[in-house]
Each structure stands twice: as structure tokens, then as C-alpha cells.
C-alpha positions as CSV (number, residue, x, y, z in Angstrom):
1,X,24.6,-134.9,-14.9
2,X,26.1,-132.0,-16.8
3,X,23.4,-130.8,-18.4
4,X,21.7,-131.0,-15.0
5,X,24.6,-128.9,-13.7
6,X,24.7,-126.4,-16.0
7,X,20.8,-125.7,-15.9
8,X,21.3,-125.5,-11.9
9,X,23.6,-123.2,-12.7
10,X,21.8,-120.5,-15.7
11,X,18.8,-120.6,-12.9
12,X,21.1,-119.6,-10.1
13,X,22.9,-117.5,-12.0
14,X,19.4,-115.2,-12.9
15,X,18.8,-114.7,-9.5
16,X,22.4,-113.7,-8.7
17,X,25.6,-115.6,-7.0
18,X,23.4,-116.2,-3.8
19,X,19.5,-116.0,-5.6
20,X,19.8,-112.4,-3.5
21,X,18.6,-110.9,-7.0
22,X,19.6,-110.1,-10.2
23,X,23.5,-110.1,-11.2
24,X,23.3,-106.4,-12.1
25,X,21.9,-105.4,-8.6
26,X,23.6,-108.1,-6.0
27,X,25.2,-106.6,-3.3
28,X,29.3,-107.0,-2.4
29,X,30.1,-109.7,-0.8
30,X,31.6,-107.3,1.9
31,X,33.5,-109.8,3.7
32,X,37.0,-111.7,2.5
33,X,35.9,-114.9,3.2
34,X,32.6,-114.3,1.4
35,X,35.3,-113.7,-1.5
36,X,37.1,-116.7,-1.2
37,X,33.4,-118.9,-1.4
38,X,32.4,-117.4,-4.4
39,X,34.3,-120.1,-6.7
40,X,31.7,-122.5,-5.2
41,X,28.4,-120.7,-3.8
42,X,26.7,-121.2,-7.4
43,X,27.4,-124.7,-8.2
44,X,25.5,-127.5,-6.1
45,X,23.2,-129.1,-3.6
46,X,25.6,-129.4,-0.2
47,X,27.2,-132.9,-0.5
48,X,28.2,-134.5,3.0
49,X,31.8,-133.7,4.4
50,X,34.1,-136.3,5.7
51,X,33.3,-137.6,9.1
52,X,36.7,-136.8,10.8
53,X,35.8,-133.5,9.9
54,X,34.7,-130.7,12.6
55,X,30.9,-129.5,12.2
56,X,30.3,-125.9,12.9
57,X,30.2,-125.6,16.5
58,X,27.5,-123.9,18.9
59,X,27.5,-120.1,18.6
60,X,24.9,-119.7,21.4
61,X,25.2,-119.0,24.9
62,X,28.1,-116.2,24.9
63,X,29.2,-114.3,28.3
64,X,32.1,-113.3,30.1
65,X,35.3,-114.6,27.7
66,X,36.5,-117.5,29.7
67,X,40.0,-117.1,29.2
68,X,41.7,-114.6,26.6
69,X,44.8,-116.1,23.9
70,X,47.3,-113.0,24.0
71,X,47.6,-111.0,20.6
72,X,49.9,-111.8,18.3
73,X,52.7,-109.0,17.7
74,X,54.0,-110.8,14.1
75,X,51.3,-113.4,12.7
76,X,52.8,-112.7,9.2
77,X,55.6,-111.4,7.0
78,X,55.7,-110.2,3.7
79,X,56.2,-113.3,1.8
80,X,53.2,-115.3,3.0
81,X,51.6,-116.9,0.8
82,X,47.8,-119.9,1.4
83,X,46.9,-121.9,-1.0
84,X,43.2,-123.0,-0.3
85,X,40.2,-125.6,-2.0
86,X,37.3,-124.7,-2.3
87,X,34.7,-127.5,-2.5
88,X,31.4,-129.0,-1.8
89,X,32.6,-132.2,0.3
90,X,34.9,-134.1,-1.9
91,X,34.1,-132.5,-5.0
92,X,36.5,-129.5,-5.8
93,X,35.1,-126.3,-7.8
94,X,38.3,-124.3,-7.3
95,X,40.9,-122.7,-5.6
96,X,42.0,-119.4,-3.7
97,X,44.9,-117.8,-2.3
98,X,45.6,-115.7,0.6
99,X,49.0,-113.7,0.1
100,X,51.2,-111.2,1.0
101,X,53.8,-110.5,-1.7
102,X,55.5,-106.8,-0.3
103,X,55.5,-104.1,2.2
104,X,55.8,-100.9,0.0
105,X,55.0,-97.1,0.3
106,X,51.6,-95.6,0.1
107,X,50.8,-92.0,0.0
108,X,54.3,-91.7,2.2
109,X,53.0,-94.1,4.2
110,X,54.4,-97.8,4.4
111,X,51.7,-100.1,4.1
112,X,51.4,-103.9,3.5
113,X,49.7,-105.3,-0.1
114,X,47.3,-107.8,1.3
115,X,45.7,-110.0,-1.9
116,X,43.0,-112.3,-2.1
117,X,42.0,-114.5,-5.6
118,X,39.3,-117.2,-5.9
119,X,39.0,-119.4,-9.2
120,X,37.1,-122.0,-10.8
121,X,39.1,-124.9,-11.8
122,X,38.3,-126.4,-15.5
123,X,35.7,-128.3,-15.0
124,X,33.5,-125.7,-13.1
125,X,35.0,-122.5,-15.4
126,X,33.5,-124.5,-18.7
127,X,29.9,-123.7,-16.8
128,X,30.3,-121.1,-14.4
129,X,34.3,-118.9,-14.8
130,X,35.3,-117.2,-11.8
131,X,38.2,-114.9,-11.7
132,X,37.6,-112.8,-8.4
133,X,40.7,-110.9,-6.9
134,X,40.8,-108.2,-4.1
135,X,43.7,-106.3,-3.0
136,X,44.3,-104.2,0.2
137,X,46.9,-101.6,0.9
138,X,46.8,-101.7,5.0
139,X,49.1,-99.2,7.1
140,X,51.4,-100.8,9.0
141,X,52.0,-98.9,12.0
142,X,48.2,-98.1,12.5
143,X,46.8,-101.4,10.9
144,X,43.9,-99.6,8.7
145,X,42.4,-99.9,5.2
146,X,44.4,-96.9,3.2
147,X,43.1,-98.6,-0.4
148,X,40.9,-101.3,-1.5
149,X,40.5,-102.3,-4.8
150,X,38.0,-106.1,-6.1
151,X,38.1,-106.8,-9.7
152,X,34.8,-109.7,-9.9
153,X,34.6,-111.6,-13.0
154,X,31.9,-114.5,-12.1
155,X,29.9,-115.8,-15.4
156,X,29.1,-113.4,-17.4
157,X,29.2,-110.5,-14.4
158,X,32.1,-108.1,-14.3
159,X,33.0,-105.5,-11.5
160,X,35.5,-103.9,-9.9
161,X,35.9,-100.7,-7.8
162,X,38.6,-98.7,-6.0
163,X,38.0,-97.4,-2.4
164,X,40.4,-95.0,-1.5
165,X,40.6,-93.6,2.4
166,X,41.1,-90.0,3.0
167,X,42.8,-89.3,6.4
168,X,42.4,-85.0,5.9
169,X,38.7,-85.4,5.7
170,X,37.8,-89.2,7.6
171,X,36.1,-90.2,4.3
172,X,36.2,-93.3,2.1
173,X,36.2,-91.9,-1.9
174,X,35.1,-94.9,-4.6
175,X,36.2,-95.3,-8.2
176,X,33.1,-93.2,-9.2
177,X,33.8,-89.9,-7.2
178,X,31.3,-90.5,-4.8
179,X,32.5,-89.9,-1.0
180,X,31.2,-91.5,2.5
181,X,32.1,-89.9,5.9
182,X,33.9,-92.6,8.5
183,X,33.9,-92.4,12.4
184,X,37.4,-92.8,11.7
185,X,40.2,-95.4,10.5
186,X,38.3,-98.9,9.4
187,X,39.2,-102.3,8.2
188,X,38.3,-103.0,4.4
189,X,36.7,-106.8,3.1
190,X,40.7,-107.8,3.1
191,X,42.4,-106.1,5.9
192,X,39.4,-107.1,8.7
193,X,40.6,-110.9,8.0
194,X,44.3,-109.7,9.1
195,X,43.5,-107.3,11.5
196,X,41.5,-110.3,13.3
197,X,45.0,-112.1,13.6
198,X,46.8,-109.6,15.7
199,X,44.0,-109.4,17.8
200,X,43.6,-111.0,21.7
201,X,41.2,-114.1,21.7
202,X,39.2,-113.9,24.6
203,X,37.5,-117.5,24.7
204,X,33.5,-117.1,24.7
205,X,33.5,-113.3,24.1
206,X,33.7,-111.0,21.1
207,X,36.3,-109.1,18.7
208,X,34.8,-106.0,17.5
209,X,35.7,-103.1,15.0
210,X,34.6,-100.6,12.2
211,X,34.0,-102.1,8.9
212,X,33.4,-100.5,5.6
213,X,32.1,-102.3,2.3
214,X,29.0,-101.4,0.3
215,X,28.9,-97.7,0.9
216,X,28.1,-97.9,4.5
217,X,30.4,-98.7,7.7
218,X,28.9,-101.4,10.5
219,X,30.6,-102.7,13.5
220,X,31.7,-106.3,12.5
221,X,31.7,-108.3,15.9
222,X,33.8,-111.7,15.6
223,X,32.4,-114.4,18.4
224,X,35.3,-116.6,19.4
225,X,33.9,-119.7,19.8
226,X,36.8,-121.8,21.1
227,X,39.2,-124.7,20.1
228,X,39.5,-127.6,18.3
229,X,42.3,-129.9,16.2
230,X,41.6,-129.7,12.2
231,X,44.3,-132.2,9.8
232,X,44.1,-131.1,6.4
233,X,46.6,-131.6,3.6
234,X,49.0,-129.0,4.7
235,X,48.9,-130.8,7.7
236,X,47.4,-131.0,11.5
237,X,46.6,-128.0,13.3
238,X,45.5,-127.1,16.9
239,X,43.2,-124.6,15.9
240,X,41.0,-121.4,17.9
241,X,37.8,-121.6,16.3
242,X,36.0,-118.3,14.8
243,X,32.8,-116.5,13.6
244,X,32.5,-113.1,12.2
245,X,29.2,-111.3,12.4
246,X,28.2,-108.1,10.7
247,X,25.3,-106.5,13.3
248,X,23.9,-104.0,11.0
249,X,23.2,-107.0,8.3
250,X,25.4,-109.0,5.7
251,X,24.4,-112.3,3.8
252,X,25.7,-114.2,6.7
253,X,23.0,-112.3,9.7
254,X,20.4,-114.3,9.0
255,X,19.9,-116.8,6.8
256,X,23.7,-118.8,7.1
257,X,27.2,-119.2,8.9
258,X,30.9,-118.6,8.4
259,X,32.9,-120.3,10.7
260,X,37.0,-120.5,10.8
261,X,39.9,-122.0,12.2
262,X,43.2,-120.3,12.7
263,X,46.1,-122.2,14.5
264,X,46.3,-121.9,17.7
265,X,49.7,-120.2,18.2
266,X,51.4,-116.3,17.0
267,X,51.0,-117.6,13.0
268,X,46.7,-117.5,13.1
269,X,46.9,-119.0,10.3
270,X,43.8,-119.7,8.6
271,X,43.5,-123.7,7.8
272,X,39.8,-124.2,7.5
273,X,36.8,-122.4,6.4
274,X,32.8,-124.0,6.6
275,X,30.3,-121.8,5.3
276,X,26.1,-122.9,5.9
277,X,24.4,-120.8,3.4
278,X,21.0,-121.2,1.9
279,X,22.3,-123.2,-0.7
280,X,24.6,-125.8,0.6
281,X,27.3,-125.9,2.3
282,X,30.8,-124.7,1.1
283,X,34.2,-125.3,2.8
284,X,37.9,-124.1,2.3
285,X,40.9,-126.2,2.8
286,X,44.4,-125.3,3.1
287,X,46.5,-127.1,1.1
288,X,49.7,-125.4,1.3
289,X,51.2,-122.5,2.5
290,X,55.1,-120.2,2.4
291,X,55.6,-119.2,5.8
């Protein structure tokens, strides 16, 4: 079975993380919860979840929002920190973290330091290492993307980059020089997760806001699908149920799903993650969290 695994894995890994194409020339992940998958997307064949689990709900059929859950004025403090598995049914490839450590300064600008890391465990890092870590310096009073940096390290790819927001001129500048004109403030692959859990909920309708990964800035238009009751290990959650969708394109457009549940009260706290990806499918578990 491990050689089986680890040829699975030296054919996957010639076609890039997703088989979107070589490593060299994959695209970013773009998204935070793209990030925290990517300890898993290269491993294996979907294996079944646990029956008392929720399966990803209906996305069709969206109108007027129903009913709308008030924004959240504090979901989070500095402090915060979410301990996640990351897994293919019961078998576990690694673990991420969601965290908060410090509101600091910025530019003279007092921001929050938002981090996300994803890594194999032992057992998956002695065929496939992943070390993936993204950080996001977000303005507290105006809740935008001030800095971004992702340091990738996933076989034997590395990458990392530094986007850096310019308010003087509305432009993003990356580690490389190179510049990008904005329509204005925008969330970054980090801060659009957070932004999401200060928002209002309407029930049935759509969260939307300006984007920017890859070079390029896209609307990304979160559906609000609902609620539902999720028990993982960090315990049992009434939960409103999520999917974010990129309309100008993104890995999850056409050919998969991300779906999430945050609790239903002023924490939105992420608790569960299912992603349905050409591959498999891929979930994320809370397993403990620091308020």
C-alpha cells in the first residue's frame, strides 16, 4: 500500500497539487481555505466520511435572503488560536491552524497579524512534506488587506511572495516590483476568511466583496446556504452553513466545492470544512481552539 501511495503521489505531483499542470506553473491557491486543503489535496482516492456527518448541502435555487443573522461587531480577539485535521475520512494527512497571535502597528496603522499554516503529519511528510504558512496584516478600523505574505513548501516546490497595498496610489506591489491597480481597499487569501465573520448572514442570499490573489482582483461572492448542528472533537456546534465562490474563475468555479460551517452565534467560528474536488474529497475538523 505504500508503494502504491507513493507512486499516486510522484504522478500527482508531475501534474501539480491539483493535476492543474506543472508545479513550476500552478496557479495560487488564492483562497485560505484552499490553503488549509493543501496538506491533503495530493494524497488519495476520497474515502467515505462518517455517517453522522453533514454532506454538502444544495447550493441551487438562491433568491431573496430569507432572513438575515446580524453582523458580528467582535467575532475574535487577539489571542485566538484553531487547531484543525485535515483528512480524507478517517485517515488523517495533517493538521492546520487558524490564529491570531497580536494587534501591532503597520505603516502607522494598527492592524491585526492574521496567520494561517497547514502540515503533513509523519506519515504523509515521509512521501509528500508540506509546510505552507500565510500571514495577513489587516487594518483594524477599515478591515482591509494592508500586507500579505505565503511561504509554500509542498514536495519538492518552494514559493513565497509578499503583496504589499499601497493606499497613495490604490495599487497592490508584489515581492518582485511589479504593481497592479485596485478599485480600491480589498481582502487578501487570509483576511477575506475574517472579513466574512463580521459580516450580516442573510439566509439564501449572497456576501460579496473585492478580492485580490494571483495578480488580478475578482468579486468573491459567498452563498449562505443556511443552518445545521456539526459535533466534532472540540465539541457540538449549531452551525450557519457557507460557500465561497470566486465569479471571475478559481479552482473551485467549476470543477469542485468548498463548503463551511461557522457557529451560529457572535464567535463564527470556523468548525468544519468539506471540500469536493476532482480528486476526492477533503475535510477539516476542529479539534481545539483558545478563545
Amino acid at each position: 500500500m505504500l508503494v502504491c501511495m507513493r507512486n499516486f503521489i510522484r504522478a500527482r505531483h508531475t501534474r501539480g497539487l491539483l493535476g492543474l499542470g506543472p508545479v513550476a506553473h500552478r496557479p495560487s491557491p488564492g483562497l485560505l481555505w484552499t490553503l488549509l486543503l493543501a496538506a491533503a489535496m495530493a494524497f488519495a482516492p476520497a474515502a467515505p466520511g462518517r455517517a453522522d456527518e453533514p454532506e454538502l448541502p444544495d447550493s441551487t435555487g438562491f433568491g431573496a435572503a430569507l432572513d438575515t443573522i446580524p453582523a458580528s461587531a467582535e467575532p475574535f480577539k487577539a489571542g485566538e488560536s484553531l487547531r484543525f485535521s485535515v483528512q480524507y475520512g478517517i485517515i488523517k494527512a495533517g493538521s492546520a491552524w487558524l490564529e491570531v497571535p497580536e494587534v501591532t502597528e503597520f505603516n502607522g496603522h494598527r492592524v491585526w497579524r492574521l496567520v494561517a499554516r497547514a502540515e503533513s503529519n509523519g506519515f504523509f511528510s515521509s512521501m509528500y512534506k508540506v509546510r505552507n504558512r500565510i500571514e495577513s496584516f489587516w487594518d483594524v478600523d477599515g478591515r482591509f488587506s494592508r500586507r500579505y505574505f505565503e511561504d509554500r513548501r509542498e514536495g519538492g516546490y518552494r514559493a513565497n511572495d509578499t503583496l504589499l497595498y499601497e493606499p497613495d496610489s490604490s495599487r497592490m506591489r508584489y515581492k518582485n516590483g511589479q504593481t497592479y491597480p485596485l478599485p480600491g481597499t480589498v481582502q487578501d487569501a487570509l483576511s477575506s476568511f475574517y472579513l466574512t465573520r463580521f459580516k450580516p448572514l442573510p439566509l439564501g442570499g449572497h456576501v460579496v466583496f473585492d478580492y485580490h490573489a494571483s495578480r488580478k482582483t475578482t468579486p468573491m461572492d459567498v452563498h449562505v446556504l443556511g443552518r445545521e448542528t456539526v459535533k466534532t472533537p472540540a465539541g457540538k456546534f449549531n452551525c450557519i452553513v457557507i460557500e465561497p465562490h470566486l465569479k471571475a474563475g478559481g479552482i473551485f468555479k467549476n470543477n469542485g466545492r468548498l463548503v463551511i460551517w461557522l457557529t451560529d452565534d457572535a464567535r463564527r467560528m470556523p468548525v468544519l470544512m468539506k471540500s469536493k474536488v476532482a480528486i476526492g474529497s477533503i475535510k477539516v475538523v476542529l479539534q481545539e481552539y483558545t478563545p
